[in-house]
Gaussian input, Z-matrix of N, CA and C with variables (Angstrom, degrees):
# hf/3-21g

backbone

0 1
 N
 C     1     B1
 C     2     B2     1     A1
 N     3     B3     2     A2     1     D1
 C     4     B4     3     A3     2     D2
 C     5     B5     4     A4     3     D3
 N     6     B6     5     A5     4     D4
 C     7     B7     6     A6     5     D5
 C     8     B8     7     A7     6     D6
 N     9     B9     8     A8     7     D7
 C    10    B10     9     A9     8     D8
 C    11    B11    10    A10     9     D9
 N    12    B12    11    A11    10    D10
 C    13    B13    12    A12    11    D11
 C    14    B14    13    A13    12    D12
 N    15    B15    14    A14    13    D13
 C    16    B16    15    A15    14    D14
 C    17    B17    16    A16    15    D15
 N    18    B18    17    A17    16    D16
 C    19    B19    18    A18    17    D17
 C    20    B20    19    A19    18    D18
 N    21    B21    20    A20    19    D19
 C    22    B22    21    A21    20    D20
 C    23    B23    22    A22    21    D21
 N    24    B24    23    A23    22    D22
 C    25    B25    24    A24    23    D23
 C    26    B26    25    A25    24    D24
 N    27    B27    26    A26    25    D25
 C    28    B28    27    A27    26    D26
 C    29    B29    28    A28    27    D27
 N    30    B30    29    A29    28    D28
 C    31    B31    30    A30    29    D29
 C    32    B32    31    A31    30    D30
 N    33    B33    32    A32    31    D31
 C    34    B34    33    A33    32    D32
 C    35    B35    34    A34    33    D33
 N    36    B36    35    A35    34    D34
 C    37    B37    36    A36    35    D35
 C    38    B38    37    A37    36    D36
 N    39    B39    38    A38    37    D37
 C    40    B40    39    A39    38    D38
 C    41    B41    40    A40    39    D39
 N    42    B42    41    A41    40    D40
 C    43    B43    42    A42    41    D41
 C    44    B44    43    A43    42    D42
 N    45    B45    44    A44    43    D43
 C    46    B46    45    A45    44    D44
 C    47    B47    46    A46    45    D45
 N    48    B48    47    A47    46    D46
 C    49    B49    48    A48    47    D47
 C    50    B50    49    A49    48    D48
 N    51    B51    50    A50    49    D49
 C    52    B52    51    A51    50    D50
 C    53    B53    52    A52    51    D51
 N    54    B54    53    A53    52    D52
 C    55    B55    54    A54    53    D53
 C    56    B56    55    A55    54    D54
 N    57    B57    56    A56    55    D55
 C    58    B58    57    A57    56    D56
 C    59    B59    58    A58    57    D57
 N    60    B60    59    A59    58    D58
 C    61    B61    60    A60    59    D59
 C    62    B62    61    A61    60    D60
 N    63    B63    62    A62    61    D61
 C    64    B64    63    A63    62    D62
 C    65    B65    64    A64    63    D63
 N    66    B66    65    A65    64    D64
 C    67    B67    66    A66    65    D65
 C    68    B68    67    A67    66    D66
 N    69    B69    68    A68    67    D67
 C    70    B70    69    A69    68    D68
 C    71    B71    70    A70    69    D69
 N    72    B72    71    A71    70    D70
 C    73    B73    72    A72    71    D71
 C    74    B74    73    A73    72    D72
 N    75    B75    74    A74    73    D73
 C    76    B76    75    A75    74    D74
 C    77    B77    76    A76    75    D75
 N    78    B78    77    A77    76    D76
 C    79    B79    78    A78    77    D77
 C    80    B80    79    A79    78    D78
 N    81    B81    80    A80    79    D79
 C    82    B82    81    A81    80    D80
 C    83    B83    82    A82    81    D81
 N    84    B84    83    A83    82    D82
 C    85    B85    84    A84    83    D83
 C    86    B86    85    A85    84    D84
 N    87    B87    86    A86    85    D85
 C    88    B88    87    A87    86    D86
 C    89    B89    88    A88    87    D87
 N    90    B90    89    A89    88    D88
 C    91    B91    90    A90    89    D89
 C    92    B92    91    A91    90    D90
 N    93    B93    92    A92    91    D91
 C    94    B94    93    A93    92    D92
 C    95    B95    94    A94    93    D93
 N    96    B96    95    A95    94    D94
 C    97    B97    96    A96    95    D95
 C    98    B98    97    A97    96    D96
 N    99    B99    98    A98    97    D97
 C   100   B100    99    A99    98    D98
 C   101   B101   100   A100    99    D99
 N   102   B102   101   A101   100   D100
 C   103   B103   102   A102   101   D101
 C   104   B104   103   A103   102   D102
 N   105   B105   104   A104   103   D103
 C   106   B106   105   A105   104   D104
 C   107   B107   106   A106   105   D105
 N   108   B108   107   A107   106   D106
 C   109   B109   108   A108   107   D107
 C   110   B110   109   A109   108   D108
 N   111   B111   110   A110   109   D109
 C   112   B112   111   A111   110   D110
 C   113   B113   112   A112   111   D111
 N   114   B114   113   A113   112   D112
 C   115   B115   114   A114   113   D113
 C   116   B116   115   A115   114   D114
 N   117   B117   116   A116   115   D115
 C   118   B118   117   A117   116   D116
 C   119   B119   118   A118   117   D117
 N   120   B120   119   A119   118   D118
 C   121   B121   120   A120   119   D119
 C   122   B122   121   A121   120   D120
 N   123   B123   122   A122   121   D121
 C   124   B124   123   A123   122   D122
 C   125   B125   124   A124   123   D123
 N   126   B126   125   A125   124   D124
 C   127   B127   126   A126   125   D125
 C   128   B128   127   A127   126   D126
 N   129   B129   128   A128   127   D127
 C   130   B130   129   A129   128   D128
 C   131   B131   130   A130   129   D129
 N   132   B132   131   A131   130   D130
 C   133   B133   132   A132   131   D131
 C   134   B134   133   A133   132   D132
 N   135   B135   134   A134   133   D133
 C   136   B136   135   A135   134   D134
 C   137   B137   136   A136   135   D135
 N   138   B138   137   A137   136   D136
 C   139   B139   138   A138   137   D137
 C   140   B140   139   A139   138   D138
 N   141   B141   140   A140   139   D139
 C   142   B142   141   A141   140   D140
 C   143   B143   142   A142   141   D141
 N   144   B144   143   A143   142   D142
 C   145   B145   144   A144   143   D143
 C   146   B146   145   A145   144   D144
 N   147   B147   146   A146   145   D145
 C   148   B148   147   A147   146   D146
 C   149   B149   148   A148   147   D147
 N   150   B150   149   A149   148   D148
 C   151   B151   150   A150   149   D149
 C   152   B152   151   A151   150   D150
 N   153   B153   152   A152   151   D151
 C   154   B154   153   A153   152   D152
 C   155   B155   154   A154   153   D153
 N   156   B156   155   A155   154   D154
 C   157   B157   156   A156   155   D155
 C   158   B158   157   A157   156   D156
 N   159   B159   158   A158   157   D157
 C   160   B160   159   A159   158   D158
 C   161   B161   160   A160   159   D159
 N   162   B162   161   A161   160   D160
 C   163   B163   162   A162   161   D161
 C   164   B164   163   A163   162   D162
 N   165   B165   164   A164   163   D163
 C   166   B166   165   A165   164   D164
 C   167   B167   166   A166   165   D165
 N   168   B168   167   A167   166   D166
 C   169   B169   168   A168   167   D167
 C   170   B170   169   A169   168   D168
 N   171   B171   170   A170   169   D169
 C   172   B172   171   A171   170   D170
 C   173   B173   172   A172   171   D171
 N   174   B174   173   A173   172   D172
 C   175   B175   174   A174   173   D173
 C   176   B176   175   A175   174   D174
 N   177   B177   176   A176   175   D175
 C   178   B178   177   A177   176   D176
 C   179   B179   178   A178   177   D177
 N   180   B180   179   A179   178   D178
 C   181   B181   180   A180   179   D179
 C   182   B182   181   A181   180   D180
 N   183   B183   182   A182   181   D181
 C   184   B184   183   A183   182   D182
 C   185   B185   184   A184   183   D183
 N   186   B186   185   A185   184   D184
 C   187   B187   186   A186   185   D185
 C   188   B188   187   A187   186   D186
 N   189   B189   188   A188   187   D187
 C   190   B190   189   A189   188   D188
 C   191   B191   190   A190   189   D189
 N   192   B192   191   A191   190   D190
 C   193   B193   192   A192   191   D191
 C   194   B194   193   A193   192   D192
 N   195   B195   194   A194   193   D193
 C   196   B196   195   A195   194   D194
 C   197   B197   196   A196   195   D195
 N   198   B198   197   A197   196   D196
 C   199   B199   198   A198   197   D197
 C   200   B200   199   A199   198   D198
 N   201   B201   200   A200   199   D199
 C   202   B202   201   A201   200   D200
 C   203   B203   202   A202   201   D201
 N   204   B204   203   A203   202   D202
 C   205   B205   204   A204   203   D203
 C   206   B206   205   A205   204   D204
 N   207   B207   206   A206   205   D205
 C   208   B208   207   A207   206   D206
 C   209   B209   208   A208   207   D207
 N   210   B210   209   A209   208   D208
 C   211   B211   210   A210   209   D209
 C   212   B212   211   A211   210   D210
 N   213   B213   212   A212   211   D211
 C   214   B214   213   A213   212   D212
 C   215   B215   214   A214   213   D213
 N   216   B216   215   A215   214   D214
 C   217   B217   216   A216   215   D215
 C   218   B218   217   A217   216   D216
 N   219   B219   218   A218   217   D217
 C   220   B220   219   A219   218   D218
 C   221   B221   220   A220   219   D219
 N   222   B222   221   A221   220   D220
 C   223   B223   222   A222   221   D221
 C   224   B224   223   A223   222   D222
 N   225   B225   224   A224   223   D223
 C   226   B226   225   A225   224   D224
 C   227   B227   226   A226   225   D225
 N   228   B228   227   A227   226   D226
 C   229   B229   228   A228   227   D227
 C   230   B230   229   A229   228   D228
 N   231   B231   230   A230   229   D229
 C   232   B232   231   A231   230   D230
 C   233   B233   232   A232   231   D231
 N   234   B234   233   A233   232   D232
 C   235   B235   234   A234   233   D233
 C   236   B236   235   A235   234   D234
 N   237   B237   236   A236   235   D235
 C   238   B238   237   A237   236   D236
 C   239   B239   238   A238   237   D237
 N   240   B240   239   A239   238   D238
 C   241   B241   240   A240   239   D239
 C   242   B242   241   A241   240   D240
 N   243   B243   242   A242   241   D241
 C   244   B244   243   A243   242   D242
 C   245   B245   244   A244   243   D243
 N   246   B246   245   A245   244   D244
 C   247   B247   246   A246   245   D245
 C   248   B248   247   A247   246   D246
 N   249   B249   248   A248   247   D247
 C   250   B250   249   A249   248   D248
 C   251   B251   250   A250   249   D249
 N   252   B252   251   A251   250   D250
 C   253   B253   252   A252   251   D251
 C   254   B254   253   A253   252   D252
 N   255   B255   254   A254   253   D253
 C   256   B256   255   A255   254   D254
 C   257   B257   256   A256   255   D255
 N   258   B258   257   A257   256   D256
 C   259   B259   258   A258   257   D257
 C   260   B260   259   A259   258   D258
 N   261   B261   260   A260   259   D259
 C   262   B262   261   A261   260   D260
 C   263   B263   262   A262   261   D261
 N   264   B264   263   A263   262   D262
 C   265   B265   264   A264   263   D263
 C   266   B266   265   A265   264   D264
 N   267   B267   266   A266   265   D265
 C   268   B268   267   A267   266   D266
 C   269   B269   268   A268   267   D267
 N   270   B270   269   A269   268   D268
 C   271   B271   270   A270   269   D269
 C   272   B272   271   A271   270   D270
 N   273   B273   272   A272   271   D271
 C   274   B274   273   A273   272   D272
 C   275   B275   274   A274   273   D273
 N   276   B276   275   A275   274   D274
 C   277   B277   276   A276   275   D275
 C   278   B278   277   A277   276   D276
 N   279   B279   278   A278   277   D277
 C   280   B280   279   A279   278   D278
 C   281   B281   280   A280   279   D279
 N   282   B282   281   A281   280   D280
 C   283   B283   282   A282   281   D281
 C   284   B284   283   A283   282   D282
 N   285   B285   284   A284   283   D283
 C   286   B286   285   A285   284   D284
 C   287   B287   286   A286   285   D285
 N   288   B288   287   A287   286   D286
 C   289   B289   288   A288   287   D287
 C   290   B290   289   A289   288   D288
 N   291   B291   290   A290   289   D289
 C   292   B292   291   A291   290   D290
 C   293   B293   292   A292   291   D291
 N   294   B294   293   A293   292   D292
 C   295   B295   294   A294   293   D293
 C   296   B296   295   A295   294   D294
 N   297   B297   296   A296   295   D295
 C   298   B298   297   A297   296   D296
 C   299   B299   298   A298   297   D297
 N   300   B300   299   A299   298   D298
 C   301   B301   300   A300   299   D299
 C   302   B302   301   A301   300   D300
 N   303   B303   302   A302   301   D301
 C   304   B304   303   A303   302   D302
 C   305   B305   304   A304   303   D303
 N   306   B306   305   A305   304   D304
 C   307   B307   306   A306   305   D305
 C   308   B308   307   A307   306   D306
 N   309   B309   308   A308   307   D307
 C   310   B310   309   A309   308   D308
 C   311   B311   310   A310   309   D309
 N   312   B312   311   A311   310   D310
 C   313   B313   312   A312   311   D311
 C   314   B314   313   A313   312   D312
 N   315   B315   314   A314   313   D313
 C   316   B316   315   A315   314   D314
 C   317   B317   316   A316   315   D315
 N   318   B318   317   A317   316   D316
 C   319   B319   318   A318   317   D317
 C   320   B320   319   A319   318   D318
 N   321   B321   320   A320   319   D319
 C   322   B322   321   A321   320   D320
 C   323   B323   322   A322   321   D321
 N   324   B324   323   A323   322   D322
 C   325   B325   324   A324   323   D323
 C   326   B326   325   A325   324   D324

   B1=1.4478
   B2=1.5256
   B3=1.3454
   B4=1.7802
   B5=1.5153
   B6=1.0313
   B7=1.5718
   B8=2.0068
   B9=1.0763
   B10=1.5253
   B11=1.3066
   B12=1.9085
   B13=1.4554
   B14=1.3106
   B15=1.7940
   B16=1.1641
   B17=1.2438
   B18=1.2450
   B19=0.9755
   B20=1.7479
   B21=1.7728
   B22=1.4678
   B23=2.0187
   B24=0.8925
   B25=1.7668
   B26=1.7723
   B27=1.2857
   B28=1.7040
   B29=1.2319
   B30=1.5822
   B31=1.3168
   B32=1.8174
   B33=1.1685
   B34=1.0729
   B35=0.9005
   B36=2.1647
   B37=1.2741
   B38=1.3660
   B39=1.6738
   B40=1.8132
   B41=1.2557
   B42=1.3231
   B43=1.0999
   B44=1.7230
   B45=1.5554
   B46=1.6811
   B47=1.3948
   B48=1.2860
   B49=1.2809
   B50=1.1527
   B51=1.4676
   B52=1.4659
   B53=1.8055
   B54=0.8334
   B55=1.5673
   B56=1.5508
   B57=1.1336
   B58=1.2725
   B59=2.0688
   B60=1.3744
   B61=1.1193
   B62=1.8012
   B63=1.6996
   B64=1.3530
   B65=1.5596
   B66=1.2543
   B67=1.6140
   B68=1.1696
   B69=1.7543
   B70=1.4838
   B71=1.6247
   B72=1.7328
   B73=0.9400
   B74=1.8287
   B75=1.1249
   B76=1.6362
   B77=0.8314
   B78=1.8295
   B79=1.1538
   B80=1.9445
   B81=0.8131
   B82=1.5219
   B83=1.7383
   B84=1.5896
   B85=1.2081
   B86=1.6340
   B87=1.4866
   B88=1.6220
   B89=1.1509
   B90=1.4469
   B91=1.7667
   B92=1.2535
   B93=1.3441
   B94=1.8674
   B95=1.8705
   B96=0.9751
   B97=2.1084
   B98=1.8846
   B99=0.6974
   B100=1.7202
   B101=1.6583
   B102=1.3085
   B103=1.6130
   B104=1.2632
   B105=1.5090
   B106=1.4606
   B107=2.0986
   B108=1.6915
   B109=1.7514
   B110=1.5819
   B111=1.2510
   B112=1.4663
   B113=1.6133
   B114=1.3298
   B115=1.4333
   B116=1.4382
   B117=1.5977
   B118=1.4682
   B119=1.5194
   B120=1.3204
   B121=1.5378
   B122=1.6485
   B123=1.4737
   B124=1.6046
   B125=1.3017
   B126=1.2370
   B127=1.6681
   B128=1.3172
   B129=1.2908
   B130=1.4321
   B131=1.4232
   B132=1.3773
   B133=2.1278
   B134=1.7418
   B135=1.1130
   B136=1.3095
   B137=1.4954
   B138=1.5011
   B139=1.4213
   B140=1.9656
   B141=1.0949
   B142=1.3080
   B143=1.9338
   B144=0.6808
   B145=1.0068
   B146=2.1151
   B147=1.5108
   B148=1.3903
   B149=1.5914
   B150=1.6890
   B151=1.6155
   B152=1.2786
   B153=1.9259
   B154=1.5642
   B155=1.8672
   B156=1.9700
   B157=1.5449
   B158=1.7406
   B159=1.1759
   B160=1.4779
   B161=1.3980
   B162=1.5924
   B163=1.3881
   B164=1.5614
   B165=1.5643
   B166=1.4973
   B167=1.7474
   B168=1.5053
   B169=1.3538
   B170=1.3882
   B171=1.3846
   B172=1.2018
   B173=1.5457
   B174=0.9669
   B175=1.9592
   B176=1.4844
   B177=0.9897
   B178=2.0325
   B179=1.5448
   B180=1.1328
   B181=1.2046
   B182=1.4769
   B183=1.3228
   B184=1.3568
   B185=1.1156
   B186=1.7141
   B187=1.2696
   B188=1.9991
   B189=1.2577
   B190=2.0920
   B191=1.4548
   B192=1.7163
   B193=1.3775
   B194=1.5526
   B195=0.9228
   B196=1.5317
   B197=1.6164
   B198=0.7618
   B199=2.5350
   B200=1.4915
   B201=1.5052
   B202=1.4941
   B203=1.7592
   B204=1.1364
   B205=1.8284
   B206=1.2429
   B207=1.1092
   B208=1.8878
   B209=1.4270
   B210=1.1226
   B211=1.4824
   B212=1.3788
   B213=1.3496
   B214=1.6927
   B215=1.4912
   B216=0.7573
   B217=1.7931
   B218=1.4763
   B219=1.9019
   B220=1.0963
   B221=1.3346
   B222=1.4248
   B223=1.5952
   B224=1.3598
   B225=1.8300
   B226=1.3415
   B227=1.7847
   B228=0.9124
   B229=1.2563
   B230=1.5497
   B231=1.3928
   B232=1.2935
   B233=1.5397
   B234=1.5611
   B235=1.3491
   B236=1.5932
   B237=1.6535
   B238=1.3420
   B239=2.0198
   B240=1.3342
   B241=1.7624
   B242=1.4213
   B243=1.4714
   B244=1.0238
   B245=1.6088
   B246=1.4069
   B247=1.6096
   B248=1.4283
   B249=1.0701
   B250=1.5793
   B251=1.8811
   B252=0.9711
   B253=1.1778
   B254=1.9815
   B255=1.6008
   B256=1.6363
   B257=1.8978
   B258=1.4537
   B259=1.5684
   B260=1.3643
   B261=1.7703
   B262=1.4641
   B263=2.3647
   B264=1.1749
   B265=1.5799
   B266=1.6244
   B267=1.6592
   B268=1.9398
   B269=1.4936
   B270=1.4258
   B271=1.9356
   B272=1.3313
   B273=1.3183
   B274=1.4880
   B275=1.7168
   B276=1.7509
   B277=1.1318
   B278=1.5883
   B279=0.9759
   B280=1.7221
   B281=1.6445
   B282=1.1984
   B283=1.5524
   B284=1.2737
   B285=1.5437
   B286=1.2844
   B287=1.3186
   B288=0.9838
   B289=1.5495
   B290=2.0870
   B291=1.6439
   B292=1.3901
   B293=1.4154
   B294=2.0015
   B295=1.3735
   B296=1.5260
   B297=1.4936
   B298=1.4151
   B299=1.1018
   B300=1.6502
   B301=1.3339
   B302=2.1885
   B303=1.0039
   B304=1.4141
   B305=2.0026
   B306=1.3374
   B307=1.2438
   B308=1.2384
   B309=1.1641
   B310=1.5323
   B311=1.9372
   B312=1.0101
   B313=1.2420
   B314=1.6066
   B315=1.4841
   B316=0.8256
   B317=2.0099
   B318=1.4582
   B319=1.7624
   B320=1.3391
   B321=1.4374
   B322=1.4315
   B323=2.3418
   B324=0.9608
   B325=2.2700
   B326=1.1609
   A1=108.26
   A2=109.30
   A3=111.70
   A4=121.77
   A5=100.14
   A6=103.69
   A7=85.98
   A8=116.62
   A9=142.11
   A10=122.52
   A11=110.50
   A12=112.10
   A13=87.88
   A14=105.70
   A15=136.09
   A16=148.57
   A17=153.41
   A18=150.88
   A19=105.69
   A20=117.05
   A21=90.67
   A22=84.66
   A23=119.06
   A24=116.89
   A25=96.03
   A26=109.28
   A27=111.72
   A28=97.98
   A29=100.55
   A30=125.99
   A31=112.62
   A32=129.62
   A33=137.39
   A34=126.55
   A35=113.25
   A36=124.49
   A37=95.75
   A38=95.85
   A39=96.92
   A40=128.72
   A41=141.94
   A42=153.27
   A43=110.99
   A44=89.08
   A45=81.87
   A46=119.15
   A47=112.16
   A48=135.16
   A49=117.41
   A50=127.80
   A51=122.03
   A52=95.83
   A53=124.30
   A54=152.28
   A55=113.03
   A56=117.11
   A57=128.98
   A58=120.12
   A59=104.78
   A60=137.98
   A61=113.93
   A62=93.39
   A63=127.31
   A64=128.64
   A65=108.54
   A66=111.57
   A67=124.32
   A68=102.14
   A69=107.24
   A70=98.68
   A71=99.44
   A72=105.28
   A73=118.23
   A74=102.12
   A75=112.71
   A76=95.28
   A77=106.52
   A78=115.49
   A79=134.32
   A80=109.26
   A81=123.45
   A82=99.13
   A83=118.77
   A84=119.39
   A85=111.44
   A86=103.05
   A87=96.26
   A88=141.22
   A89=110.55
   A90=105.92
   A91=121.99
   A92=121.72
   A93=122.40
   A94=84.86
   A95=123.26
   A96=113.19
   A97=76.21
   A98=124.42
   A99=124.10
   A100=112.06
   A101=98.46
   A102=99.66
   A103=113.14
   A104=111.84
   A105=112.98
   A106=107.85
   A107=90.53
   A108=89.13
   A109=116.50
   A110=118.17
   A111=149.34
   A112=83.63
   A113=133.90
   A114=125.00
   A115=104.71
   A116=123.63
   A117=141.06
   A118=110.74
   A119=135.48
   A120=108.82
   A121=91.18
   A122=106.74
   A123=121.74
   A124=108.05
   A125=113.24
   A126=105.18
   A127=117.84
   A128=107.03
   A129=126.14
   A130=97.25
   A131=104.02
   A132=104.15
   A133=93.53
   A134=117.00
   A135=106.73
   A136=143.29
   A137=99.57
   A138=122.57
   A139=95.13
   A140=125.96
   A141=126.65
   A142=140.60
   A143=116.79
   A144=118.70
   A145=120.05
   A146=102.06
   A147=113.11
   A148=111.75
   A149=96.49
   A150=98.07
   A151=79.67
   A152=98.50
   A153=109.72
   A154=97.35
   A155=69.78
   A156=100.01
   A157=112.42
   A158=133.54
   A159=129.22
   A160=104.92
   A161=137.08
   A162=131.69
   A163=103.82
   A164=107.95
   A165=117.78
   A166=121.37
   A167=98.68
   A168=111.68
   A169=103.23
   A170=146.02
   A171=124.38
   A172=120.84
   A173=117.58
   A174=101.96
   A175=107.14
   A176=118.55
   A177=102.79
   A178=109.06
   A179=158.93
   A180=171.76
   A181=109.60
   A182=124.03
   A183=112.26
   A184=154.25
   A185=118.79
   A186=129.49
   A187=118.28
   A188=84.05
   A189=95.51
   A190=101.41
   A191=133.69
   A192=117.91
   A193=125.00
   A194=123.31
   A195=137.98
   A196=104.05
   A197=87.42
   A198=96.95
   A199=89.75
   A200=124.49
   A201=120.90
   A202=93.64
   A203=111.81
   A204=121.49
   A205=130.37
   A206=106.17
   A207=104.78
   A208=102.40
   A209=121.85
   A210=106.31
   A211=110.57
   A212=105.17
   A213=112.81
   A214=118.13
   A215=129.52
   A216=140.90
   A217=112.73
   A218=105.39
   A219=105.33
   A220=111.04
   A221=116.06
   A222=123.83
   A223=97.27
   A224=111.63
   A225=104.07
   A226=93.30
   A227=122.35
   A228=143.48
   A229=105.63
   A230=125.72
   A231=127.59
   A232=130.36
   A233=91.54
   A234=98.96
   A235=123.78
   A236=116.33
   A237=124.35
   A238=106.16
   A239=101.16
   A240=102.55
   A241=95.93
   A242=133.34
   A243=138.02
   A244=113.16
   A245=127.03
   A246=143.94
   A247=100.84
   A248=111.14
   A249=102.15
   A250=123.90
   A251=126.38
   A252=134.93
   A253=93.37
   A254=92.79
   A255=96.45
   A256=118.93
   A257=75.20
   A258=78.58
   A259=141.49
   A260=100.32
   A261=122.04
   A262=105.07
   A263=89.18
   A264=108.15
   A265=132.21
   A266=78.21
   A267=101.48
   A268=105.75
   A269=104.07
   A270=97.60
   A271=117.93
   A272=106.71
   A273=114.51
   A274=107.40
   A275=124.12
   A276=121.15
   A277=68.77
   A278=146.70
   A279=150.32
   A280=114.07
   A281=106.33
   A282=131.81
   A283=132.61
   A284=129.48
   A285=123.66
   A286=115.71
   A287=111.10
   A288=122.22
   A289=101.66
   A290=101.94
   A291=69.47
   A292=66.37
   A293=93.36
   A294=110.31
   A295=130.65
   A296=123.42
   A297=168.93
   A298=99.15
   A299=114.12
   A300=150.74
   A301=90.79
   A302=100.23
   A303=112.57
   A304=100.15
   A305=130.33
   A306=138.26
   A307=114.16
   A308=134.32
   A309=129.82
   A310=106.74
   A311=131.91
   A312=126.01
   A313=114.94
   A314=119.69
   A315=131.09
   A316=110.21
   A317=97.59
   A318=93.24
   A319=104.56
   A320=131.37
   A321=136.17
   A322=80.67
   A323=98.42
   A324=85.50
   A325=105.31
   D1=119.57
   D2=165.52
   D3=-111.61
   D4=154.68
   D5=-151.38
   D6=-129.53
   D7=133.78
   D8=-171.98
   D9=-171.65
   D10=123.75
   D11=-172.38
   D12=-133.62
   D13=132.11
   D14=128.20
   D15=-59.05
   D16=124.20
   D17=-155.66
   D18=15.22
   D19=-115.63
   D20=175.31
   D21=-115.67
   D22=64.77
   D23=153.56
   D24=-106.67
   D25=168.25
   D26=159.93
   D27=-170.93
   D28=122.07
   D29=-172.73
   D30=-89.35
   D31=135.50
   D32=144.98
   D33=-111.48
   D34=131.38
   D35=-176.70
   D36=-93.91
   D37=137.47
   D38=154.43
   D39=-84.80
   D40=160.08
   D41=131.97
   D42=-17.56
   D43=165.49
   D44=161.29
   D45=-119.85
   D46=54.52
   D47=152.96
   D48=-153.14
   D49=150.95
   D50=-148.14
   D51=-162.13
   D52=68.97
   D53=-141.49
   D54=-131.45
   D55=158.55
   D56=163.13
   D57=-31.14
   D58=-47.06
   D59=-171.78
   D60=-49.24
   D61=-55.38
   D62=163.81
   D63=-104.03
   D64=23.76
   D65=164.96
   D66=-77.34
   D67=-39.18
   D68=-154.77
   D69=-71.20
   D70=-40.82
   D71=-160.19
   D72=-58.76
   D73=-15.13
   D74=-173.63
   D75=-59.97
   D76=-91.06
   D77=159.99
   D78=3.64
   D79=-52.13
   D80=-172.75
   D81=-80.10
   D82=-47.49
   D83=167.86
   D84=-48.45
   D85=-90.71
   D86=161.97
   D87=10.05
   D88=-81.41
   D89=159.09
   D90=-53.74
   D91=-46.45
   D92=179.96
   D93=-47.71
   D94=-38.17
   D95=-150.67
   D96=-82.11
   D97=-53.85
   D98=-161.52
   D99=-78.28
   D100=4.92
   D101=162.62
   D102=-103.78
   D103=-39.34
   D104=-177.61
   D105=-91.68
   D106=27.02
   D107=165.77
   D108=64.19
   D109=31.17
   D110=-150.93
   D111=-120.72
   D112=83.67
   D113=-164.49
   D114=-115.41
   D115=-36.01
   D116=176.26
   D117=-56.08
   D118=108.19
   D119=174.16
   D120=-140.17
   D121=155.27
   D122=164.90
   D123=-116.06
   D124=135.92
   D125=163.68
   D126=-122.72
   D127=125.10
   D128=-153.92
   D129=-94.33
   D130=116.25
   D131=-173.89
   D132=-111.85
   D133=9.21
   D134=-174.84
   D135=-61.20
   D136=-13.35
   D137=-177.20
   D138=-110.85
   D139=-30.54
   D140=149.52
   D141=-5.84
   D142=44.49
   D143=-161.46
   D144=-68.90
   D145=-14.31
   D146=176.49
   D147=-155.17
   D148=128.84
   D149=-176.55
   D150=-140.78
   D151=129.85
   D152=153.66
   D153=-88.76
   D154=-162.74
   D155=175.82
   D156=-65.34
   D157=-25.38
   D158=170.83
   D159=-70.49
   D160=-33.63
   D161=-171.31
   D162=-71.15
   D163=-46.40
   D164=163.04
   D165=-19.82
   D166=-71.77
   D167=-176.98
   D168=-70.88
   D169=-69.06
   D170=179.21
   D171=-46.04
   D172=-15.63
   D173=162.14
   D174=-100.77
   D175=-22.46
   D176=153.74
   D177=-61.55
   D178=-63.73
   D179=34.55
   D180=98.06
   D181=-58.45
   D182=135.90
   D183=-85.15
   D184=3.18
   D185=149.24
   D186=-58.77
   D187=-52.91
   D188=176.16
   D189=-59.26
   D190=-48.68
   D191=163.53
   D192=-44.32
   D193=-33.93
   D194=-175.53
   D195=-78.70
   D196=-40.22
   D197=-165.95
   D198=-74.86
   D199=-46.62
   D200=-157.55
   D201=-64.84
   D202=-46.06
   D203=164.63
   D204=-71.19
   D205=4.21
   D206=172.59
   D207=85.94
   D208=14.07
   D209=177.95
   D210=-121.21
   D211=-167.35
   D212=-160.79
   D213=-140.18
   D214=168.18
   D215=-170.92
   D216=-157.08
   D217=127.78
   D218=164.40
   D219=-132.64
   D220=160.68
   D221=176.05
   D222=-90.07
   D223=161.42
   D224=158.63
   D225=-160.27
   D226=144.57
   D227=145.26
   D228=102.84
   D229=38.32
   D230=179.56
   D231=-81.79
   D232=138.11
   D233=-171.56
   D234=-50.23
   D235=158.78
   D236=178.55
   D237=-46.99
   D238=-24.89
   D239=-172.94
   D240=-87.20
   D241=-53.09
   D242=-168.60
   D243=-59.98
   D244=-40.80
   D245=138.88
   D246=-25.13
   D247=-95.94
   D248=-171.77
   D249=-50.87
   D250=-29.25
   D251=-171.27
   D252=-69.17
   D253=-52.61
   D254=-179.53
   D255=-52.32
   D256=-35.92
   D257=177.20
   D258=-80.75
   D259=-31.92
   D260=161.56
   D261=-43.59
   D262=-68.99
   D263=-174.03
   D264=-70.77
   D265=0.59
   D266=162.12
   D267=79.12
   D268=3.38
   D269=-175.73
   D270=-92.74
   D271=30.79
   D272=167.52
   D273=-83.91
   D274=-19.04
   D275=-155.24
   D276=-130.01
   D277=60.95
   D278=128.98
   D279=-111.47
   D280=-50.96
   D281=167.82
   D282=-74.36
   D283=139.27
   D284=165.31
   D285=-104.28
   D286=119.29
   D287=-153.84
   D288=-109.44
   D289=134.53
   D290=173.34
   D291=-153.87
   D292=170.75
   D293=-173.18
   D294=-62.77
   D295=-29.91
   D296=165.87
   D297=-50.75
   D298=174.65
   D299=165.65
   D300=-129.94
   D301=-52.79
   D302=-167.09
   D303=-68.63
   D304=-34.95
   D305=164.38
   D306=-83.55
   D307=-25.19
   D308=156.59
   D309=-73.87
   D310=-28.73
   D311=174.00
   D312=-72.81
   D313=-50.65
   D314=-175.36
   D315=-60.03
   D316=-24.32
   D317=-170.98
   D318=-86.71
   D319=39.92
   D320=-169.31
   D321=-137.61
   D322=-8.69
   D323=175.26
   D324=-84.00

């Protein structure tokens, strides 16, 4: 997981696994960004290649950290599995999902 902020967006890339392993840890990032007022975030699933049900909950989990602060979260570049999984579990209509890193950045102007 890499963690990089631009102006005030800050993008995180995932791994390409997105698991139990690496939930907490998001999660745990997340709040550190929402203490220091770090409210803008993208999460870049593009290199991603597998998200269970724990990757699930840590981006609910750090979306509700972000909302309780006025801030926001977007996905961008998720895989054909990660698409369907979103879609099976209805979190396509929680999320703004876009194909990009560069269209998920841009929907924060």
């Amino acid at each position: 997981m890499q963690v990089q902020t631009s102006n005030d967006v800050t993008l995180i890339t995932m791994d390409e696994r997105f698991d139990a392993t690496v939930a907490q840890k998001l999660k745990d990032t997340v709040r550190t960004l929402a203490e220091r007022s770090q409210l803008k975030l993208v999460i870049d699933l593009s290199n991603t290649r597998f998200i269970d049900s724990s990757g699930c909950g840590a981006l609910v989990a750090s979306l509700r950290v972000l909302m309780k602060n006025k801030g926001d979260m977007k996905i961008a570049g998720p895989s054909a599995q990660a698409k369907s999984l979103f879609h099976l579990t209805r979190l396509h209509r929680v999320f703004e999902i876009y194909d990009t890193v560069p269209d998920a950045l841009q929907s924060f102007s």
